[in-house]
PyMOL Python script that loads the backbone (N, CA, C, O; Angstrom):
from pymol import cmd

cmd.read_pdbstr("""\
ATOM      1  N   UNK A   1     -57.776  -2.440 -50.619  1.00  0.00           N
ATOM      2  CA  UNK A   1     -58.249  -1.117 -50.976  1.00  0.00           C
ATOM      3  C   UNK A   1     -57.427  -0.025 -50.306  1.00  0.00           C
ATOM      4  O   UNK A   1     -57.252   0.997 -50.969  1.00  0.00           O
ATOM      5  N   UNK A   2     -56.831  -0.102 -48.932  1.00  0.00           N
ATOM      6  CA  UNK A   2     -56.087   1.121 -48.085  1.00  0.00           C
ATOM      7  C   UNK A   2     -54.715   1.200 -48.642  1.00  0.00           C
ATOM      8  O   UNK A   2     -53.912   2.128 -48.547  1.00  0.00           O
ATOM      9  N   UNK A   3     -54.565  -0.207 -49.378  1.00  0.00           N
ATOM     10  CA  UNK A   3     -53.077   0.267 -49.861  1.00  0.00           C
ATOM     11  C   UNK A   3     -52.945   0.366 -51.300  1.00  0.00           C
ATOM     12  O   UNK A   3     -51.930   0.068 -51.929  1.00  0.00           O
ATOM     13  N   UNK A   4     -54.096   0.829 -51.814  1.00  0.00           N
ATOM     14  CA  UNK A   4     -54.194   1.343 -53.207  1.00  0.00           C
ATOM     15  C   UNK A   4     -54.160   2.785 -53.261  1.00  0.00           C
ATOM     16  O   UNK A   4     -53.593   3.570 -54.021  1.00  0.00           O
ATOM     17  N   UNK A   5     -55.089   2.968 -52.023  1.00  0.00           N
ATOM     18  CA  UNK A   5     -55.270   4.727 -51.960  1.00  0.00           C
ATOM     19  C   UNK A   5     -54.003   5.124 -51.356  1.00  0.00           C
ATOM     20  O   UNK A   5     -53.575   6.215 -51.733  1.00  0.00           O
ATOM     21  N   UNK A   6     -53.397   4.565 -50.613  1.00  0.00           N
ATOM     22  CA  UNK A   6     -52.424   5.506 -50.127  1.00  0.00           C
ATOM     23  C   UNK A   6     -51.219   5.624 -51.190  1.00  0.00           C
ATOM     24  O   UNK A   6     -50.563   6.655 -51.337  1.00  0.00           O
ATOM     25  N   UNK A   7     -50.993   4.311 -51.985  1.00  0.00           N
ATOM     26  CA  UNK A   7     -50.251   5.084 -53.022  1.00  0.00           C
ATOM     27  C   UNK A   7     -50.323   6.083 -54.278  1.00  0.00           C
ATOM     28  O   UNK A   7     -49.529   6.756 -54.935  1.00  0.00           O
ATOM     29  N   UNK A   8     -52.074   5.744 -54.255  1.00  0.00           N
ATOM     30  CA  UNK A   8     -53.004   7.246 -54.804  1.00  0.00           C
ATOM     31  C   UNK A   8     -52.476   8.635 -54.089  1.00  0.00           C
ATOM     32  O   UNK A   8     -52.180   9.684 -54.660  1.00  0.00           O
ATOM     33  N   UNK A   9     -52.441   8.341 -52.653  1.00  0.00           N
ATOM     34  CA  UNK A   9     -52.701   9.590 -51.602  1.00  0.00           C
ATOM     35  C   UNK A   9     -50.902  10.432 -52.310  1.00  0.00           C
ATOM     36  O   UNK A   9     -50.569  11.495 -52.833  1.00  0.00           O
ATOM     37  N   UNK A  10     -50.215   9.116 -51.875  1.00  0.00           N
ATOM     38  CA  UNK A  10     -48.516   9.328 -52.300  1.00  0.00           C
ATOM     39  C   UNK A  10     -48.124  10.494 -53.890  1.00  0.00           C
ATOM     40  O   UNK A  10     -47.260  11.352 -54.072  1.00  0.00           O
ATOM     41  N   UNK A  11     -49.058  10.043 -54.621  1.00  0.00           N
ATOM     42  CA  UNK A  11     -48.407  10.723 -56.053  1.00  0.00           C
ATOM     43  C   UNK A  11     -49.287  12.166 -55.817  1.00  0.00           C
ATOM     44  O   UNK A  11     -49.437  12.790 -56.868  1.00  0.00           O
ATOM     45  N   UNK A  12     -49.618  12.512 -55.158  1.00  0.00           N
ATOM     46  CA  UNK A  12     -50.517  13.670 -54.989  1.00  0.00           C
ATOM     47  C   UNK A  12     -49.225  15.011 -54.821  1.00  0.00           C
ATOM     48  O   UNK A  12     -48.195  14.651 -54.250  1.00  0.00           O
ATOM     49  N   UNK A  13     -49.274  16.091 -55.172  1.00  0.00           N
ATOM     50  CA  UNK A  13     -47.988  16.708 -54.624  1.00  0.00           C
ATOM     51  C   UNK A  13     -48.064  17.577 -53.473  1.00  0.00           C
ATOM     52  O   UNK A  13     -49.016  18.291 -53.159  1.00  0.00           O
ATOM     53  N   UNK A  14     -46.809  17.421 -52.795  1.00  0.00           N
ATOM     54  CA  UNK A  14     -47.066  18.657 -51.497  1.00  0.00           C
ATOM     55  C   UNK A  14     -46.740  19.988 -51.531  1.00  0.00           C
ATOM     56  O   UNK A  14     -45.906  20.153 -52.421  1.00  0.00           O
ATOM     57  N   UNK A  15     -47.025  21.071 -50.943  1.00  0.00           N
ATOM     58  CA  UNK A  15     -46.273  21.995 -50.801  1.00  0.00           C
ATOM     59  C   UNK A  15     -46.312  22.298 -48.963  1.00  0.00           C
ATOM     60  O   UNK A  15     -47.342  22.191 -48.298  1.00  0.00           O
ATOM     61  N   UNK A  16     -45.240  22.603 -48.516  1.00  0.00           N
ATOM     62  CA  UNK A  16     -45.010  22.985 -47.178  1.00  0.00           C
ATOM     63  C   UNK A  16     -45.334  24.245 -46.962  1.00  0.00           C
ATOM     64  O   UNK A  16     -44.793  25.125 -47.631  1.00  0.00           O
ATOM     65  N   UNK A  17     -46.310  24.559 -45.949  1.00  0.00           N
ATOM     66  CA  UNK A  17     -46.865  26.258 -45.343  1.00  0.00           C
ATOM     67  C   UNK A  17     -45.530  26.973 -44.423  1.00  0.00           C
ATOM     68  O   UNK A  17     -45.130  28.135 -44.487  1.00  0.00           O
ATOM     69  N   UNK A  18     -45.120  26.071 -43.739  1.00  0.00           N
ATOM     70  CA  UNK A  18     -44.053  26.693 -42.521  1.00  0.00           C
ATOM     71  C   UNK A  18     -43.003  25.399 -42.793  1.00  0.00           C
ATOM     72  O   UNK A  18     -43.122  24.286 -43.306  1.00  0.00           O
ATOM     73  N   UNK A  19     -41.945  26.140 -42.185  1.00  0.00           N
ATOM     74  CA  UNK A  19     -40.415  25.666 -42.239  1.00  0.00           C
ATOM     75  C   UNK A  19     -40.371  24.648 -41.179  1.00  0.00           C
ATOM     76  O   UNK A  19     -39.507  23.834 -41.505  1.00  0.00           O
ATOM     77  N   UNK A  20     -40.919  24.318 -40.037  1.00  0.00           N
ATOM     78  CA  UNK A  20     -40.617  23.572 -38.828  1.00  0.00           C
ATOM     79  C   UNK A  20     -41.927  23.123 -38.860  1.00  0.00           C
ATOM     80  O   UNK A  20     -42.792  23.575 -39.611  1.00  0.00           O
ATOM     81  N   UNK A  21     -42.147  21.855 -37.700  1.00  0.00           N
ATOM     82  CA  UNK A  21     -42.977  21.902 -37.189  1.00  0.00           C
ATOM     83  C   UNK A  21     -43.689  22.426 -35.832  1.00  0.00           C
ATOM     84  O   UNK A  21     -43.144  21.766 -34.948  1.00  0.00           O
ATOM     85  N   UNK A  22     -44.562  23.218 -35.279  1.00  0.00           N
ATOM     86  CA  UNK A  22     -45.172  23.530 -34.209  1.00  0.00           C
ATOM     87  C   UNK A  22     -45.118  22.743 -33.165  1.00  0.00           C
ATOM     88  O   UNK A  22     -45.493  21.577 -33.289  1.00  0.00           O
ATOM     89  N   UNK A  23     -44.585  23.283 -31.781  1.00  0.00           N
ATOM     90  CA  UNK A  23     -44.649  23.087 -30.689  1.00  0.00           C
ATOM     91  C   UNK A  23     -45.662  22.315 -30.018  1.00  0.00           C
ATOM     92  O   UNK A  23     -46.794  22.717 -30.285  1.00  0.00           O
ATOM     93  N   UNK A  24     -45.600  21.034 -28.990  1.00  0.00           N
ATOM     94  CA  UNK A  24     -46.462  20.848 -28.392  1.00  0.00           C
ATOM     95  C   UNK A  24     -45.967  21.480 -26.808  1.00  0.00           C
ATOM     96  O   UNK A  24     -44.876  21.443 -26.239  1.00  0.00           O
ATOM     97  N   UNK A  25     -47.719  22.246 -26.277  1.00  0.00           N
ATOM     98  CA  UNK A  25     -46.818  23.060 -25.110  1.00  0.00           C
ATOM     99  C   UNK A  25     -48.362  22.048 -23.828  1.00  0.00           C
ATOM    100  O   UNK A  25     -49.562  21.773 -23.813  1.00  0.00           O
ATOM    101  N   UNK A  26     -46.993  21.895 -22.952  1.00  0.00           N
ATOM    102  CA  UNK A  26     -48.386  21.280 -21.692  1.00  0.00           C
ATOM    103  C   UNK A  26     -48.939  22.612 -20.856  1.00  0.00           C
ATOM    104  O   UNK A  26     -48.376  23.624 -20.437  1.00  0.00           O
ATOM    105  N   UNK A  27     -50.398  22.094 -20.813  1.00  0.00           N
ATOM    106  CA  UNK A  27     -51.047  23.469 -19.914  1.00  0.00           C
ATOM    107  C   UNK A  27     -50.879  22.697 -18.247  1.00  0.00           C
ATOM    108  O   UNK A  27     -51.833  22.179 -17.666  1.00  0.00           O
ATOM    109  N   UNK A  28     -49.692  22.759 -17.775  1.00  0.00           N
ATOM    110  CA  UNK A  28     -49.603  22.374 -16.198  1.00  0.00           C
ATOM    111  C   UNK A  28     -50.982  22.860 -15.754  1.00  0.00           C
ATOM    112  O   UNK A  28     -52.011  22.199 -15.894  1.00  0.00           O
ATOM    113  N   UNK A  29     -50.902  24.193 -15.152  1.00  0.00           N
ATOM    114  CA  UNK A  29     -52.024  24.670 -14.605  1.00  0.00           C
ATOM    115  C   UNK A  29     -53.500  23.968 -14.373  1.00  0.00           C
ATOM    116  O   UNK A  29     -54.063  23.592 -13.346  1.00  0.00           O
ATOM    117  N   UNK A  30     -54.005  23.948 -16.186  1.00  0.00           N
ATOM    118  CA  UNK A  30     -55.171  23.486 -16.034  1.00  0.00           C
ATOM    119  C   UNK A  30     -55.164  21.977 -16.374  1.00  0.00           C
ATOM    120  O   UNK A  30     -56.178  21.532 -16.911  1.00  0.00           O
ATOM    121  N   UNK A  31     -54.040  21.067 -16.097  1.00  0.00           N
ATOM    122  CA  UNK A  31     -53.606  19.815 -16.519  1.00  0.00           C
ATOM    123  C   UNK A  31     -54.216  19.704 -14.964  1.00  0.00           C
ATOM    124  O   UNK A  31     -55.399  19.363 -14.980  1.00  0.00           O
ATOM    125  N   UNK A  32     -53.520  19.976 -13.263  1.00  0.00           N
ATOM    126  CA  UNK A  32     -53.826  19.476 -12.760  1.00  0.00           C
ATOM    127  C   UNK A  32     -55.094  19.982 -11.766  1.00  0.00           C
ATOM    128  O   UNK A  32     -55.396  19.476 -10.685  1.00  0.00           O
ATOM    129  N   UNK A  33     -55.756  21.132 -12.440  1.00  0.00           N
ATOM    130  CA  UNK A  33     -57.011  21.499 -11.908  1.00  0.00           C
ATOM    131  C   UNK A  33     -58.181  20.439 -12.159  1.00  0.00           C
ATOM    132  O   UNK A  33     -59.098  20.081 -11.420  1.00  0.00           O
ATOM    133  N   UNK A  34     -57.838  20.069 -13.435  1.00  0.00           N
ATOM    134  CA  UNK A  34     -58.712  18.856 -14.622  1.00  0.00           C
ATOM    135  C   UNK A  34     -58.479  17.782 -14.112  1.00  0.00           C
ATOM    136  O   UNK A  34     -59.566  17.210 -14.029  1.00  0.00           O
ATOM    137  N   UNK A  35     -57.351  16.879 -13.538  1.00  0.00           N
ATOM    138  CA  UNK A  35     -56.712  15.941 -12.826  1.00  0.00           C
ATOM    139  C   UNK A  35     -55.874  15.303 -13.998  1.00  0.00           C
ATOM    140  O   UNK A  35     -55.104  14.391 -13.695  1.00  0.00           O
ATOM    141  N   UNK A  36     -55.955  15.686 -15.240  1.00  0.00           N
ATOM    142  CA  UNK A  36     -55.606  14.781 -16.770  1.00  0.00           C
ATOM    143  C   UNK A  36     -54.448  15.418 -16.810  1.00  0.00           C
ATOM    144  O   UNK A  36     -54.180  16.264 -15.957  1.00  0.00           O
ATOM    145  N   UNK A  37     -53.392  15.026 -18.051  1.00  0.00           N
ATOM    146  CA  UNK A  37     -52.698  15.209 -18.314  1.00  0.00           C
ATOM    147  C   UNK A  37     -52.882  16.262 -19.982  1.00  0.00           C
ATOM    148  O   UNK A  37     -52.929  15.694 -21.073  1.00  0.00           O
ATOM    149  N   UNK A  38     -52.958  17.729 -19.846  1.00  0.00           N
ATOM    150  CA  UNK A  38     -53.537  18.270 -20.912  1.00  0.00           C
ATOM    151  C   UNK A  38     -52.568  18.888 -22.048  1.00  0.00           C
ATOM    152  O   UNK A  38     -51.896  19.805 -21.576  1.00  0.00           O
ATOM    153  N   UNK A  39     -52.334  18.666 -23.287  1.00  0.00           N
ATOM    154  CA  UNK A  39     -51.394  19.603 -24.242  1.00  0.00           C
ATOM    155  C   UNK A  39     -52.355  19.986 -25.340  1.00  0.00           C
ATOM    156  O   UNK A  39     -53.319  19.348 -25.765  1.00  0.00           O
ATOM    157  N   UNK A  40     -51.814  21.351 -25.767  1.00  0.00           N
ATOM    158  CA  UNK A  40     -52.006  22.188 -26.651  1.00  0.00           C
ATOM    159  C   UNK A  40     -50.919  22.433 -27.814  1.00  0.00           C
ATOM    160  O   UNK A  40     -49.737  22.770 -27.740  1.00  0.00           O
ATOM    161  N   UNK A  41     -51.786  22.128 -28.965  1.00  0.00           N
ATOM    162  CA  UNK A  41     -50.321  22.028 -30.136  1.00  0.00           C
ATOM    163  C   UNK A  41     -50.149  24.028 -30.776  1.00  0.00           C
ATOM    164  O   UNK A  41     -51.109  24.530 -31.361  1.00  0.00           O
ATOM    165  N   UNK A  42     -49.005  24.760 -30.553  1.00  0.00           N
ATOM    166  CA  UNK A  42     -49.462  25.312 -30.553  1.00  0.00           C
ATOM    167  C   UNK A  42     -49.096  26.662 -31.727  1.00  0.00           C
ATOM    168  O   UNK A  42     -48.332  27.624 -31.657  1.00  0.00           O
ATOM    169  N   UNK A  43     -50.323  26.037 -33.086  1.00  0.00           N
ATOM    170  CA  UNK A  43     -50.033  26.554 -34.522  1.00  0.00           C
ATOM    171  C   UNK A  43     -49.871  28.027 -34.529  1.00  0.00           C
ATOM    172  O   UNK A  43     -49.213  28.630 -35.377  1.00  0.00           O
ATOM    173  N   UNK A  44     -50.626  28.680 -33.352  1.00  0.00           N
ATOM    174  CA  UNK A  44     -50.151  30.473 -33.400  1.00  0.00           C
ATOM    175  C   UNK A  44     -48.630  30.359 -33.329  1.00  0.00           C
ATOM    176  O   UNK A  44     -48.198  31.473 -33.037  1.00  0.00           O
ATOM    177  N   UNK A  45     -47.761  29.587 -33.456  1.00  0.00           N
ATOM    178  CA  UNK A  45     -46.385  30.086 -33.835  1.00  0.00           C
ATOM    179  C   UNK A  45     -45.784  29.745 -34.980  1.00  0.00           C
ATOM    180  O   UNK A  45     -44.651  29.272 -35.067  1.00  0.00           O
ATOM    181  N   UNK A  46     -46.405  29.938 -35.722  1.00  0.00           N
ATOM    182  CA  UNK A  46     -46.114  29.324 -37.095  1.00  0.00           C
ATOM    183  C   UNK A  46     -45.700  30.525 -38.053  1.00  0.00           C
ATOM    184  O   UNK A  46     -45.343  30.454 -39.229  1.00  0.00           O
ATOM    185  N   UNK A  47     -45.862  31.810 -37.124  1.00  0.00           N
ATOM    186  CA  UNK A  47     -45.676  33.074 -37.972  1.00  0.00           C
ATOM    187  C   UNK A  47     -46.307  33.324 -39.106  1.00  0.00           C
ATOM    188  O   UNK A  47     -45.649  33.881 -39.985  1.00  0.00           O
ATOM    189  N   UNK A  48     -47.484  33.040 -39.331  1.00  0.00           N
ATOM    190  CA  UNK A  48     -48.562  32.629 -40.503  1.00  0.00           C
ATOM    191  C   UNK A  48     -49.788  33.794 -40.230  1.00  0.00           C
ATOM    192  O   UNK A  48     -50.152  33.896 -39.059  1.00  0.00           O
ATOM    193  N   UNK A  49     -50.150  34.278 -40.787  1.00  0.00           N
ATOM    194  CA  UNK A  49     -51.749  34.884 -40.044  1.00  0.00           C
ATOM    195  C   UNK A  49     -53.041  34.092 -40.445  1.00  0.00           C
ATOM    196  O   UNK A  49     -54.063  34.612 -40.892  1.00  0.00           O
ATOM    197  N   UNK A  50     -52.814  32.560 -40.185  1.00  0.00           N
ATOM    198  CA  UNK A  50     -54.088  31.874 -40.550  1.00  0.00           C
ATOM    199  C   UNK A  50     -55.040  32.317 -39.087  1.00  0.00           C
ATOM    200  O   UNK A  50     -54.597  32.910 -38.103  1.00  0.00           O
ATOM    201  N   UNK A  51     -56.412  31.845 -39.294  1.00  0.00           N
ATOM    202  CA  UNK A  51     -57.182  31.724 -38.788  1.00  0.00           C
ATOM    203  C   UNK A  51     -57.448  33.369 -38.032  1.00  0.00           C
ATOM    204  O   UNK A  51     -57.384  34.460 -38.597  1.00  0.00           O
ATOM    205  N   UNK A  52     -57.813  33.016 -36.314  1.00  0.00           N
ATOM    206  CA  UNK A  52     -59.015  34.045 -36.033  1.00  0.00           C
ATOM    207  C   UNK A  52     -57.362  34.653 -35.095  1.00  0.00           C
ATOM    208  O   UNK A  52     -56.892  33.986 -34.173  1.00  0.00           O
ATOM    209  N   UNK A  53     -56.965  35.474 -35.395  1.00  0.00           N
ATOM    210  CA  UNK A  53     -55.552  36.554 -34.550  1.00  0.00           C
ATOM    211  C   UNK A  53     -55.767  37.721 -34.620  1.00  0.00           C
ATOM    212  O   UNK A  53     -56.510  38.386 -35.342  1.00  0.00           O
ATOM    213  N   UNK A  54     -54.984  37.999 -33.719  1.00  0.00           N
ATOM    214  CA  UNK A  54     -55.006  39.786 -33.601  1.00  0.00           C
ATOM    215  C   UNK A  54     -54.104  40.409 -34.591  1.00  0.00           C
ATOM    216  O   UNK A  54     -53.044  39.803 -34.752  1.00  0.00           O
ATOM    217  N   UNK A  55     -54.208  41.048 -35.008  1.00  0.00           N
ATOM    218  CA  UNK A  55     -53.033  41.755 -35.945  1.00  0.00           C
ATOM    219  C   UNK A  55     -52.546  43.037 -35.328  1.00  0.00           C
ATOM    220  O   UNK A  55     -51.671  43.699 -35.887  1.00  0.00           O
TER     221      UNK A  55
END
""", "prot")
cmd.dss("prot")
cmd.show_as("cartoon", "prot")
cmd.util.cbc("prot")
cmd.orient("prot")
């Protein structure tokens, strides 16, 4: 069945929003306040005005 749909998923068509892909950026700071190792992917640079931004 998973490899029926995915060649379902395959003929579906794409279109691309942004030219690159987005940055993954590490938050040092609160990586070792937390003791974890923490990243933030980070789509506000996508030059896009999706979601909740300041204009």
């Amino acid at each position: 069945m998973t490899l029926s749909l995915n060649k379902t998923v395959e003929t579906f068509p794409r279109h691309f929003v942004i030219d690159s892909p987005t940055p993954l950026t590490r938050l040092n700071r609160l990586s070792e306040h937390c003791d974890i190792d923490l990243w933030v992917k980070r789509d506000d640079l996508t030059g896009l005005t999706f979601g909740n931004k300041n204009v």
